[in-house]
N, C-alpha and C positions, 0 to 999 in steps of 0.2 A: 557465554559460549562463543568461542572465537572463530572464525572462517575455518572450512577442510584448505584453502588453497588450491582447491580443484573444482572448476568449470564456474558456472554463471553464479554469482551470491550476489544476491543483495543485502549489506549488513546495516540494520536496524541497532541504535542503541540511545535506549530510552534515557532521558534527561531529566525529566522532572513533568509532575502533572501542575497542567496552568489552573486557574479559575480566573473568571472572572463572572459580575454578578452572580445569576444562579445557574450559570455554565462552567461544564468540568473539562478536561482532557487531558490525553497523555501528550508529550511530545519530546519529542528524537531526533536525531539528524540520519544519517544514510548516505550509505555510500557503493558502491558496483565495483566490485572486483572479477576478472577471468583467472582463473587457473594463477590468482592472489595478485596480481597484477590490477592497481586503482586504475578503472575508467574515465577517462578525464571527460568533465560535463554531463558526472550521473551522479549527481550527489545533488543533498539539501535537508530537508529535514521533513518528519512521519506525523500527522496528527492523527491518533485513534483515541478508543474510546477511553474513560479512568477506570483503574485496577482495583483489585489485584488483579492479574492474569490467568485467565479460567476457561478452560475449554469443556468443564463437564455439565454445565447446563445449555441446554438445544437453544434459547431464544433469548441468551445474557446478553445483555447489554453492556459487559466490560471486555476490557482489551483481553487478546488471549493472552495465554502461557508461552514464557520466552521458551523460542527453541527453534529448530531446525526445520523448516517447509518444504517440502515439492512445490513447485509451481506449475501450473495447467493454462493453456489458453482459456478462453473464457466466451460462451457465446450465447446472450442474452439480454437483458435491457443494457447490464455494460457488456465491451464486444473486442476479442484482442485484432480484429479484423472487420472490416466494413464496419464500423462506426460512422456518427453522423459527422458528415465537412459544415452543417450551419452551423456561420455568425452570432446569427441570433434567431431565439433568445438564447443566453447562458445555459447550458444544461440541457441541449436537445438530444434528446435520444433516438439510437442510443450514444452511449459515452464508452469510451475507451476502458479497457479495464482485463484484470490477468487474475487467474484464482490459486489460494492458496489452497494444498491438500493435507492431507495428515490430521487435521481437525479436530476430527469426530468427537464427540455425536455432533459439535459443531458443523454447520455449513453454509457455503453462501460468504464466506470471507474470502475480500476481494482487495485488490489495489485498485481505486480507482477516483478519480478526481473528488473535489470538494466542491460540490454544486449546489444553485437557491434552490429551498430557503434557508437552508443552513449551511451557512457558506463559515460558522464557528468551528463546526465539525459536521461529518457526512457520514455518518457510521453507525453499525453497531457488531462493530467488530473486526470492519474494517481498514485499511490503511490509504488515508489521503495524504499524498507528497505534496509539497508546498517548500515556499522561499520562507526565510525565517523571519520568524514571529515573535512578538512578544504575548503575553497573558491576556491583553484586552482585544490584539487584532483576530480578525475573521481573514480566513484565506481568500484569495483570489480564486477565481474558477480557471481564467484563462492560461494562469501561470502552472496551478494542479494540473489541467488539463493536459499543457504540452511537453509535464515533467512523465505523465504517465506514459503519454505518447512516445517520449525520448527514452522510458524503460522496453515498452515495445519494442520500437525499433532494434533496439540493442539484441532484445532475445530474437527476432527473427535474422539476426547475423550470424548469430553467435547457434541458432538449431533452425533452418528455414523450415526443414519438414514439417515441425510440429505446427505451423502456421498456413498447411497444403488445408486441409478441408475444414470446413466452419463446422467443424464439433470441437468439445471440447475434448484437450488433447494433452497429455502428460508433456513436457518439455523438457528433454534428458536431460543430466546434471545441472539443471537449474534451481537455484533454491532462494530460499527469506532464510534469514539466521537473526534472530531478534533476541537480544541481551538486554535484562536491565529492569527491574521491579521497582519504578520511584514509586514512593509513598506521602509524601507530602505534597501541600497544593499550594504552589507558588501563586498569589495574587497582586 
């Protein structure tokens, strides 16, 4: 499913699902376009759950169904606004984070860092940004951390209102556009 060209996209496109020992995952690269215009220093790569892609069981554990998102602020243990500033430890909450809409019966899928104890993957359903990895690496927290932050920023330039009251908040023409159904597990 390729970008409309118009307004905030974040485009998702899956690459291959990794394993290693008895750990699965999808993983993707991503990239931020405006009105189709590549964002420079919003880009890297998606680690979510392994497929196929399924949005019609409430409490799946696999990645959803490629396709086209609303995105929404997010205000809850993750938070697209007044998030936690500690250091340490890794992981205080809450953590930064944006939510995807259109779901259903799905919900609760979020963009939001890869944090301990499972810093392999942080999901169940939803999407951790990270530097690129290979099969056997675990993400960083700190690097997920300040790519989610670096997605924030951008949508509160690009629609500040939707980031005016700590509810959650629809984000006009903001969207996930995520392509790509790997089936095999690279080890």
């Amino acid at each position: 499913m390729p970008i409309s060209m118009h307004g905030w996209e974040l485009h998702i496109e899956r690459i291959v699902s990794q394993g290693w020992q008895s750990k699965v995952r999808t993983y993707g690269s991503y990239n931020v376009y405006q009105d189709g215009v590549l964002q420079a220093g919003l880009s890297g790569f998606i680690c979510e759950c392994p497929g196929p892609g399924d949005n019609t069981a409430v409490n799946s554990e696999l990645r959803i169904k490629e396709g086209r998102y609303q995105l929404s602020t997010q205000y809850g243990i993750y938070r697209s606004v007044g998030y936690s500033d500690d250091q340490k430890p890794a992981g205080t909450v809450p953590m930064p984070g944006l939510c995807l809409l259109d779901t259903l019966p799905r919900t609760g899928i979020l963009i939001h860092p890869a944090h301990p104890p499972t810093l392999y993957l942080s999901s169940r359903g939803c999407l951790n940004p990270t530097k690129g990895l290979m099969a056997a690496d675990s993400m960083d927290f700190w690097d997920s951390r300040s790519r989610v932050i670096a997605l924030i920023d951008s949508l509160q330039d690009f629609a500040s209102s939707a980031f005016e009251n700590p509810t959650n908040t629809v984000i006009p023409n903001a969207f996930v556009v995520i392509d790509g159904e790997p089936a095999a597990v690279a080890v």
